[in-house]
C-alpha positions, 0 to 999 in steps of 0.5 A: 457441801464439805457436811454432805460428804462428811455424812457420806462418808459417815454412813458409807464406813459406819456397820450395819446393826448385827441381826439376831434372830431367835432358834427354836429349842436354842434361842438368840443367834447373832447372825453376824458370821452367816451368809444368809439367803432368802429363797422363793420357797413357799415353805423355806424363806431364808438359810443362813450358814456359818461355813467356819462352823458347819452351822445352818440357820433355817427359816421355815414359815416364821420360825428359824430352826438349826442344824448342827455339823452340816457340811457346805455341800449339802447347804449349797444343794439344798440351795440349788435344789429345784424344790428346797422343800422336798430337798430340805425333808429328804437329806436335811430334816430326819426325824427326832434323833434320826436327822443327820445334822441334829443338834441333840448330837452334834457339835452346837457352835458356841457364839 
């Protein structure tokens, strides 16, 4: 008996393994410092935020995309947007250059 609660004790104290995910045009991300939330979006399957950073971690389809000095109110209106995808490509998304968290221009948190 004292082994069982000594193993449950053990696996109650011990970390869950860190996650690292890869970034396309960044590559691995340790996801350890977001906050990340999966969705019942068909286009949009998970955000991840680093709110101390101002860093957005996005799944879209099976591919994880990031964004660069995006403020937690945009990150939690796009989590509260009827539609994530028609809200992710009018305020988040731009294009090229244009997008307003572009990694290409803002500040890339170091991890």
């Amino acid at each position: 008996m004292k082994r069982l609660a000594f193993l449950l004790a053990l696996a109650v104290s011990t970390p869950a393994c860190a996650e690292t995910v890869t970034v396309k045009y960044r590559g691995p991300v340790d996801l350890k410092p977001f906050a990340c939330q999966d969705t019942k979006s068909s286009f949009i399957n998970r955000v991840c935020y680093d709110a101390a950073n101002q860093y957005m971690v996005i799944l879209l389809k099976d591919t994880y995309y990031h964004y660069c000095e995006i403020p937690k109110s945009t990150v939690d209106a796009l989590l509260s947007a009827d539609s994530h995808g028609r809200y992710y490509n009018a305020n988040i998304k731009g294009t090229g250059k244009d997008g307003p968290y572009d990694c290409r221009t803002h500040r890339v948190p170091s991890y």
